[in-house]
DSSP file (Angstrom, degrees, kcal/mol; ACC not computed):
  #  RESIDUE AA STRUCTURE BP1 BP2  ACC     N-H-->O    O-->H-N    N-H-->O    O-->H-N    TCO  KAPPA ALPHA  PHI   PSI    X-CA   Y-CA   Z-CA
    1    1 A X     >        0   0    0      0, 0.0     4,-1.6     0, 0.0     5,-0.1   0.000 360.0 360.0 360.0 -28.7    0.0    0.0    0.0
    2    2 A X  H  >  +     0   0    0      1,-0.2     4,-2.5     2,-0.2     5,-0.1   0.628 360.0  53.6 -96.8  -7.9    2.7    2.7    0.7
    3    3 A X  H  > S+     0   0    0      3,-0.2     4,-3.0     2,-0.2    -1,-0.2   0.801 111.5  55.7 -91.2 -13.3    4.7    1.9   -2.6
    4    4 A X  H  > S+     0   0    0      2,-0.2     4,-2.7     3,-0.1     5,-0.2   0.839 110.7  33.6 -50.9 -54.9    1.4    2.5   -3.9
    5    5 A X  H  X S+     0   0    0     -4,-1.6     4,-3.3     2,-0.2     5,-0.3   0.849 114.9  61.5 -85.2 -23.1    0.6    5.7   -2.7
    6    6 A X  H  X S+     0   0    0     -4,-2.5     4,-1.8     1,-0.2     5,-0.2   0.987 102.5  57.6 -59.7 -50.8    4.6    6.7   -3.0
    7    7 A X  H  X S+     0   0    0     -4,-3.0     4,-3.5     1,-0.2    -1,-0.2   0.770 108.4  43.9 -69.6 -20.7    4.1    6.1   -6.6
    8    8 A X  H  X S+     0   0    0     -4,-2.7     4,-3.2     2,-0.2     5,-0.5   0.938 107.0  54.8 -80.0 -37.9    1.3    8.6   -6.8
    9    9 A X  H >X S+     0   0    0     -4,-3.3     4,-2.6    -5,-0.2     3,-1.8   0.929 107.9  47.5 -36.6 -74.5    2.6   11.0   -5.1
   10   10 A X  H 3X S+     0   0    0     -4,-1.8     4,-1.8    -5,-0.3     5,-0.4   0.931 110.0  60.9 -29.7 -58.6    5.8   11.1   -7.3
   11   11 A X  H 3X S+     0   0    0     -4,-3.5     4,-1.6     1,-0.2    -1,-0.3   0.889 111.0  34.6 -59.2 -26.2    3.3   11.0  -10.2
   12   12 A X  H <X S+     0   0    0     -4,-3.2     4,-1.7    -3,-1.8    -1,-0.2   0.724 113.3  62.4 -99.4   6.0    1.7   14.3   -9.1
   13   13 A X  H  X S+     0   0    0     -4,-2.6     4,-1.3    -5,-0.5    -2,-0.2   0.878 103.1  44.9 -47.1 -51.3    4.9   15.3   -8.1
   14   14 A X  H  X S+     0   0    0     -4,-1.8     4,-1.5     2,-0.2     5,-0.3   0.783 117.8  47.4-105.2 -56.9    6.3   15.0  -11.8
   15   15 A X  H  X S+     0   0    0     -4,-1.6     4,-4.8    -5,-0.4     5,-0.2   0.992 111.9  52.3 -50.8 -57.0    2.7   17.0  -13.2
   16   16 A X  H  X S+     0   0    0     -4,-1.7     4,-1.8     1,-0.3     5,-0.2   0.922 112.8  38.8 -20.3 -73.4    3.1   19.5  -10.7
   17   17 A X  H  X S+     0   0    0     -4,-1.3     4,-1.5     2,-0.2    -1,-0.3   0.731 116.6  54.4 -65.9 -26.0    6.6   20.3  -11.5
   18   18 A X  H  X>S+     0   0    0     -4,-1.5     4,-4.7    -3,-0.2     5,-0.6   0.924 105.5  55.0 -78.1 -66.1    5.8   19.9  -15.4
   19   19 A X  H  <5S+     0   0    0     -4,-4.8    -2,-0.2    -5,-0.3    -3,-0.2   0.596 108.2  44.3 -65.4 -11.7    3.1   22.3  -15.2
   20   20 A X  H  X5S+     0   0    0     -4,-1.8     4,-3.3    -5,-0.2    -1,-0.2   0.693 106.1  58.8 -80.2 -23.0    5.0   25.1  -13.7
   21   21 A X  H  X5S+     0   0    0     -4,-1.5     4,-1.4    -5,-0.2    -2,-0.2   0.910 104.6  51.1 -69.5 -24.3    7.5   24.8  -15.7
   22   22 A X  H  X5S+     0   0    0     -4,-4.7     4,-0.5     2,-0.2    -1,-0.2   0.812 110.2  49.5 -48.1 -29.9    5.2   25.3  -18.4
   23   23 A X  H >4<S+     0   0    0     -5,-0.6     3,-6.1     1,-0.2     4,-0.3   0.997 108.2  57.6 -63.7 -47.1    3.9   28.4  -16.8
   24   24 A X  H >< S+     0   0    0     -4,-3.3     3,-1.3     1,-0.3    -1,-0.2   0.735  96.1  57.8 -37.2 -48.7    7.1   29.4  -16.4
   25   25 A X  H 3< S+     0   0    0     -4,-1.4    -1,-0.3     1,-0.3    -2,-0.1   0.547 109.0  48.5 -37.4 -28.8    7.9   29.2  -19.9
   26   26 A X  T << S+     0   0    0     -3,-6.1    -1,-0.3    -4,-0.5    -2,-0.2   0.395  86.2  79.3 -99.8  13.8    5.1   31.7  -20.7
   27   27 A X    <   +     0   0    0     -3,-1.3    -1,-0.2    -4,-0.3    -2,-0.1   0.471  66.3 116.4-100.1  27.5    5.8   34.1  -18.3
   28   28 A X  S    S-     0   0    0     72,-0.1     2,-0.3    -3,-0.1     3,-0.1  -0.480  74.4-108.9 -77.5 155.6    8.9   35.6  -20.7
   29   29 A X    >>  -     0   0    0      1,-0.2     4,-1.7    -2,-0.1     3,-1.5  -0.741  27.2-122.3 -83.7 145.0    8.2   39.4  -22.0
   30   30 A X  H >> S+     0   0    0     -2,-0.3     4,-1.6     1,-0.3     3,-0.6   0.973 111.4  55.0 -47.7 -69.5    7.4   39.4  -25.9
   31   31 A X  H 3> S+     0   0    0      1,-0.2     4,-1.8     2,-0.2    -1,-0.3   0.648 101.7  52.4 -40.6 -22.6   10.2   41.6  -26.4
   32   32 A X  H <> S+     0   0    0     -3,-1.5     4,-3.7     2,-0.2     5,-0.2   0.924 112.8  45.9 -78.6 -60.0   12.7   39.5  -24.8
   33   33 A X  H <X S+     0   0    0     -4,-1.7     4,-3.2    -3,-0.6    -2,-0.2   0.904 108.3  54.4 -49.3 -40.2   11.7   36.3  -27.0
   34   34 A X  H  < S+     0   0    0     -4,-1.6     4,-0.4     2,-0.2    -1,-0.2   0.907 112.2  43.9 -69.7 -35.5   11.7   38.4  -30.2
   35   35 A X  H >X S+     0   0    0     -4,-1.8     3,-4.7     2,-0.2     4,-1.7   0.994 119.2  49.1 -63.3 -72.3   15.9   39.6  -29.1
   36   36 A X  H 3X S+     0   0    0     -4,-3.7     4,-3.4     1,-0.3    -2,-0.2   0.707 107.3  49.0 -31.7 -63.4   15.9   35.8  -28.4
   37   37 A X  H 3X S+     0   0    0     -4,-3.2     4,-1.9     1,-0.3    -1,-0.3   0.766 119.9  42.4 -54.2 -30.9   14.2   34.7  -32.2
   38   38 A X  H <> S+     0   0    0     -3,-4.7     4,-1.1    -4,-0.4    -1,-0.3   0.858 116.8  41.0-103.6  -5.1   16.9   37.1  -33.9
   39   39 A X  H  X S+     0   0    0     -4,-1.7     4,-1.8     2,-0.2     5,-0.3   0.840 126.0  40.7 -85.3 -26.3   20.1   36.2  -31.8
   40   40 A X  H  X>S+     0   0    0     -4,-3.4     4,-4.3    -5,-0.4     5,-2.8   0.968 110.2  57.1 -56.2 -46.4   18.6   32.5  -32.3
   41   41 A X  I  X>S+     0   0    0     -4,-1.9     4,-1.0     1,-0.2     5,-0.5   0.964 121.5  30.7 -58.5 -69.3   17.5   33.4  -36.3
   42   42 A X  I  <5S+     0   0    0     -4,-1.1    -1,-0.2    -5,-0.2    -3,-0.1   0.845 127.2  26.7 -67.2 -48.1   21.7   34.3  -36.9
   43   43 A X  I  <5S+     0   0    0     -4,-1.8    -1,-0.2    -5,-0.3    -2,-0.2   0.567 127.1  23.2-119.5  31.5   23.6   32.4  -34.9
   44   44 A X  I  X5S+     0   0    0     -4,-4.3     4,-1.5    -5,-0.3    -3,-0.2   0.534 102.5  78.2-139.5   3.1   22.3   29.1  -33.8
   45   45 A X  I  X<S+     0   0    0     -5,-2.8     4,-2.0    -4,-1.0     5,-0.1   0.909  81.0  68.4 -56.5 -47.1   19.7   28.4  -36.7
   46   46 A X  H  4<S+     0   0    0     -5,-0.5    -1,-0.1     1,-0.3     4,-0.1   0.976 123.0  19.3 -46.7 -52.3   22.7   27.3  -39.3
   47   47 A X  H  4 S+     0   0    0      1,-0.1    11,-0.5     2,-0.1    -1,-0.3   0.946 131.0  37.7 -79.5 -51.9   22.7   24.2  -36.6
   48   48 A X  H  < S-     0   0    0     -4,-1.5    -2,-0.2     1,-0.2    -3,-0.2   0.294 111.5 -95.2 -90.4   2.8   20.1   23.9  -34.8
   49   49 A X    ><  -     0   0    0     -4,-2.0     3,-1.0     6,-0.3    -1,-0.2   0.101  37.3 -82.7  96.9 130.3   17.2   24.8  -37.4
   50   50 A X  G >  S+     0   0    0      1,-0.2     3,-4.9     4,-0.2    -9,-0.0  -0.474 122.6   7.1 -57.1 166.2   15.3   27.7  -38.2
   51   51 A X  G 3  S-     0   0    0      1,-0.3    -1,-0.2    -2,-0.2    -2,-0.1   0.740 126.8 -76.5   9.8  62.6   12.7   27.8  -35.7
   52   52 A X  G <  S+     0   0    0     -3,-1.0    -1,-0.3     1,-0.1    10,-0.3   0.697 102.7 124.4  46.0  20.8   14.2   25.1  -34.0
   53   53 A X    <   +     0   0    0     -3,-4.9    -1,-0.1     1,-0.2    -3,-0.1  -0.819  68.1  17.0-101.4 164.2   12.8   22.5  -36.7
   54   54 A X        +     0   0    0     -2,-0.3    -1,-0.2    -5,-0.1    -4,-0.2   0.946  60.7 171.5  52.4  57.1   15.3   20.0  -38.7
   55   55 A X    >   -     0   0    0      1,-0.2     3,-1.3    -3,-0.2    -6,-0.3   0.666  20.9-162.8 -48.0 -30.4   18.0   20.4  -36.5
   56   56 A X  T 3  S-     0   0    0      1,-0.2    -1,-0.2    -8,-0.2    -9,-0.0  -0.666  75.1 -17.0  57.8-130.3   19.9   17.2  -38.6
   57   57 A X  T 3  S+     0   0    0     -2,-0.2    -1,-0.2    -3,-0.1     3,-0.1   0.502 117.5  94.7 -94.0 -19.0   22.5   16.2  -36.3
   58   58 A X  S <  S-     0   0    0     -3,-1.3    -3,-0.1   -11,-0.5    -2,-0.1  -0.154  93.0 -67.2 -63.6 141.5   22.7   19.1  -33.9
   59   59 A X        -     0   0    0      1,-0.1     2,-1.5    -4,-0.1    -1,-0.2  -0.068  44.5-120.4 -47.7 131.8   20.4   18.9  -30.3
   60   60 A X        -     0   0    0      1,-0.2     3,-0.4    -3,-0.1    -1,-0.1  -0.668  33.4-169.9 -72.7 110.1   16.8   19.1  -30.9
   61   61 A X  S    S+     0   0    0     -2,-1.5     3,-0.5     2,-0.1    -1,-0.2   0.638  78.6  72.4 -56.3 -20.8   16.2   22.6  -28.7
   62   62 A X  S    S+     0   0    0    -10,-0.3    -1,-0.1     1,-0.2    -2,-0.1   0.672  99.3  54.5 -77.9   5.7   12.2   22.4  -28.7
   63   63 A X  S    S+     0   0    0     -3,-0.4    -1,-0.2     2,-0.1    -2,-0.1   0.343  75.8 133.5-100.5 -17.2   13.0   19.4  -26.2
   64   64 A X        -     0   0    0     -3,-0.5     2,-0.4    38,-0.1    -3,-0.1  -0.183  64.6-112.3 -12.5 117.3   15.1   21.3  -23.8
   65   65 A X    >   -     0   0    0      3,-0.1     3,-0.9     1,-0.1    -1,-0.1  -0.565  21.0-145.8 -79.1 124.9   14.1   20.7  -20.0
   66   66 A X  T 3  S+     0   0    0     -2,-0.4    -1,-0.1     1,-0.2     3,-0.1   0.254  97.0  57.5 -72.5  10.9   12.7   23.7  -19.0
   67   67 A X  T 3  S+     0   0    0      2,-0.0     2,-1.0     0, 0.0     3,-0.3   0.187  88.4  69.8 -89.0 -40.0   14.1   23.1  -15.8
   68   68 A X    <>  +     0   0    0     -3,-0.9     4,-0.6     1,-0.2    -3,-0.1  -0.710  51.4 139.2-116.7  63.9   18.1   22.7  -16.8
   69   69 A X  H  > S+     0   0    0     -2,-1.0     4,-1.6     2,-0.2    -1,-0.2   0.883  71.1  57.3 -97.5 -21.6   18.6   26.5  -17.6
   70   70 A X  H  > S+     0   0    0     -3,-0.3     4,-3.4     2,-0.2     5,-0.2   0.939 112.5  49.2 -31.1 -48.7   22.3   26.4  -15.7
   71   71 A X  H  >>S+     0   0    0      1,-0.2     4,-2.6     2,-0.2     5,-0.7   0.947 104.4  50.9 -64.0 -39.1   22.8   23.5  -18.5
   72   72 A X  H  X5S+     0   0    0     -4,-0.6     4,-1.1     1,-0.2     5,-0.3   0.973 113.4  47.9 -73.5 -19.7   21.7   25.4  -21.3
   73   73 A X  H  X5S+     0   0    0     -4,-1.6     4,-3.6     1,-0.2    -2,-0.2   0.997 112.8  50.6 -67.8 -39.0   24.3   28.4  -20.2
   74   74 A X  H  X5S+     0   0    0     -4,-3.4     4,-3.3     1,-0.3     5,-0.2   0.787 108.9  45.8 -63.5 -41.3   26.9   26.1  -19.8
   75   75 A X  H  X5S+     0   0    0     -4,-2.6     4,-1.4     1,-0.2    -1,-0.3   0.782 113.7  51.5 -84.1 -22.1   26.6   24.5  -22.9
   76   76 A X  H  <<S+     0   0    0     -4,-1.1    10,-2.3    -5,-0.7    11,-0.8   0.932 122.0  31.8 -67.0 -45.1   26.3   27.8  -24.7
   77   77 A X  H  < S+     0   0    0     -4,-3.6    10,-1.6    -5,-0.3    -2,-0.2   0.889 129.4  34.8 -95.5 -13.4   29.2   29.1  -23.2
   78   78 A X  H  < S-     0   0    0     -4,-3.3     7,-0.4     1,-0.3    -3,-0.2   0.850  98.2-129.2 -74.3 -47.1   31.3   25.9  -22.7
   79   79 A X     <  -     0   0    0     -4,-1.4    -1,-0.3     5,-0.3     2,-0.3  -0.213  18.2-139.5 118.7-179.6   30.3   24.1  -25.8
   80   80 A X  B >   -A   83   0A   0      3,-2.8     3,-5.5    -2,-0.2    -1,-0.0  -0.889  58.6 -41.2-175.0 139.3   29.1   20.4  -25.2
   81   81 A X  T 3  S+     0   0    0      1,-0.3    -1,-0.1    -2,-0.3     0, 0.0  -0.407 135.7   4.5  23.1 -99.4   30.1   17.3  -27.6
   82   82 A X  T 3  S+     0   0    0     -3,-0.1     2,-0.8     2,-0.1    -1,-0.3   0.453 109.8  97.3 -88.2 -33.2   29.6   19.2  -31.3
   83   83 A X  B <  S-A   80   0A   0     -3,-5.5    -3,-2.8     1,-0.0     3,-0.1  -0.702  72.2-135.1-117.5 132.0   28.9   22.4  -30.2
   84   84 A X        -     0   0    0     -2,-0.8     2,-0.4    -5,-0.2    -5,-0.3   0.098  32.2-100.4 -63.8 162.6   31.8   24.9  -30.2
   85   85 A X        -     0   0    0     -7,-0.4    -8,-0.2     1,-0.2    -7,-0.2  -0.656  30.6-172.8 -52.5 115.5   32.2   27.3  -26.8
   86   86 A X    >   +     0   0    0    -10,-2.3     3,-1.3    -2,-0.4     2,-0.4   0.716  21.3 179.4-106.4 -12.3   30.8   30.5  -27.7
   87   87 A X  T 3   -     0   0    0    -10,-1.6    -1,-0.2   -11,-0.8     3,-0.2  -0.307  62.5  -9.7  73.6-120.4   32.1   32.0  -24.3
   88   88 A X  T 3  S+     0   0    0     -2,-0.4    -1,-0.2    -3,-0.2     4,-0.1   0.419  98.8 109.2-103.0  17.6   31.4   35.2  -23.8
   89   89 A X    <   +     0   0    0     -3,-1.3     2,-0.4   -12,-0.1    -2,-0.1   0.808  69.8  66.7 -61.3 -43.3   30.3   36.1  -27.0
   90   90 A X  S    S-     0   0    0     -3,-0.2     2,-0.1    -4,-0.1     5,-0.0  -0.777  86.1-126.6-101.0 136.6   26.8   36.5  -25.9
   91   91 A X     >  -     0   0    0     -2,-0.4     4,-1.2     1,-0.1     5,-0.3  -0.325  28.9-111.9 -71.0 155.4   26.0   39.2  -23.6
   92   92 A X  H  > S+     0   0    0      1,-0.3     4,-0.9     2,-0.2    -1,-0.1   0.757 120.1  50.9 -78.3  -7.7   24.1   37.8  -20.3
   93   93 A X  H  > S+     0   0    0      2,-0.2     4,-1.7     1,-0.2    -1,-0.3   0.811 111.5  47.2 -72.8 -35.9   20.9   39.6  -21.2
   94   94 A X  H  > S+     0   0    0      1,-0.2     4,-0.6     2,-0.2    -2,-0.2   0.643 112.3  60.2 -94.2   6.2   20.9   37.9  -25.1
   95   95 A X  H  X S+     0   0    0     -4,-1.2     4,-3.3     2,-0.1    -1,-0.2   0.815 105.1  34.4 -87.4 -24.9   21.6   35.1  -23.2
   96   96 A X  H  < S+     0   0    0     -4,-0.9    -2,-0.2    -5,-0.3    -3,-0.1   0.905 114.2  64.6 -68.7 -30.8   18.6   34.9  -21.1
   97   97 A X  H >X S+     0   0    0     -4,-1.7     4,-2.4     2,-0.2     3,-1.3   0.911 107.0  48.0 -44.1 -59.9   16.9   36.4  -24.6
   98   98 A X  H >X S+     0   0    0     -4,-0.6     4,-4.4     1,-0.3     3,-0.9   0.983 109.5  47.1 -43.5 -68.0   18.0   33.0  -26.0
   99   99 A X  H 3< S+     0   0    0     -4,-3.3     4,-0.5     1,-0.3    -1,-0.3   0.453 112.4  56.8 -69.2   6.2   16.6   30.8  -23.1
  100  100 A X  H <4 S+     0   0    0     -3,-1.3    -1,-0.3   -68,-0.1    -2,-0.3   0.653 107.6  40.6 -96.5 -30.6   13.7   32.8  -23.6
  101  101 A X  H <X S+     0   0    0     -4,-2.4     4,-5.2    -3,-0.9    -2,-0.2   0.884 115.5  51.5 -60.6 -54.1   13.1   32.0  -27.1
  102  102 A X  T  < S+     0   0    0     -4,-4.4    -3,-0.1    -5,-0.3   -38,-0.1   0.821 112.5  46.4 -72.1 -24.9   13.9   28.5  -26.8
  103  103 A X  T  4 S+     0   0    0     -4,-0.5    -1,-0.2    -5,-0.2    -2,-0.2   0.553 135.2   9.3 -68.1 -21.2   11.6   28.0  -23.9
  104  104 A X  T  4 S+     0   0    0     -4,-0.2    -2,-0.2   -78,-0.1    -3,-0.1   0.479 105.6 105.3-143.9  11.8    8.5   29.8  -25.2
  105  105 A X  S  < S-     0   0    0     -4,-5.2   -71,-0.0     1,-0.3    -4,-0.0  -0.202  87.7 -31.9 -90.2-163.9    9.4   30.5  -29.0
  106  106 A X              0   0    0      1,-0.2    -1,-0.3    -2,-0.1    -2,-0.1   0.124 360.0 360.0 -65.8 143.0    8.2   28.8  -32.2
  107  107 A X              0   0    0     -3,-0.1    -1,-0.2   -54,-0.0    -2,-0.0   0.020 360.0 360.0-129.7 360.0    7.4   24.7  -31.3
């Protein structure tokens, strides 16, 4: 009975947590998404897809955990398996513009 009820719990643990991080997602300012859409549109389409579709070999971004936004600086600024370090290239506002795109822009 209690591995029962742990496993619901966990399961509306898991919704819970899914469904604010969707809210989260939305709660970006339009403008912020649109700086995102053109810092996306120029340099991380050529890999990653325009509007994040057809990626080819590069990480599908509309699959991103909304959740892991330390990961997504790190791998922008570190680089991670294929994709080069961009460093400091991006200022920390068009990076948050970025994680703002990829979290609530085009799916």
């Amino acid at each position: 009975m209690k591995h029962v009820a742990l496993s619901i719990a966990l399961a509306f643990f898991r919704v819970t947590t899914s469904a604010a991080a969707a809210e989260e997602a939305q709660s970006f300012p339009t403008d912020q998404i649109a700086t995102g859409a053109e810092l996306y549109a120029v340099n991380c389409s050529p890999c990653h897809g325009a509007r994040m579709q057809d990626p080819n070999a590069a990480f599908n971004l509309r699959k991103f955990p909304p959740d892991q936004h330390e990961r997504f600086v790190n791998a922008v600024t570190r680089g991670k398996n294929q994709m080069p370090p961009w460093g400091d290239f991006f200022k920390p506002e068009q990076l948050e513009a970025l994680w703002a795109y990829i979290m609530a822009g085009e799916r």
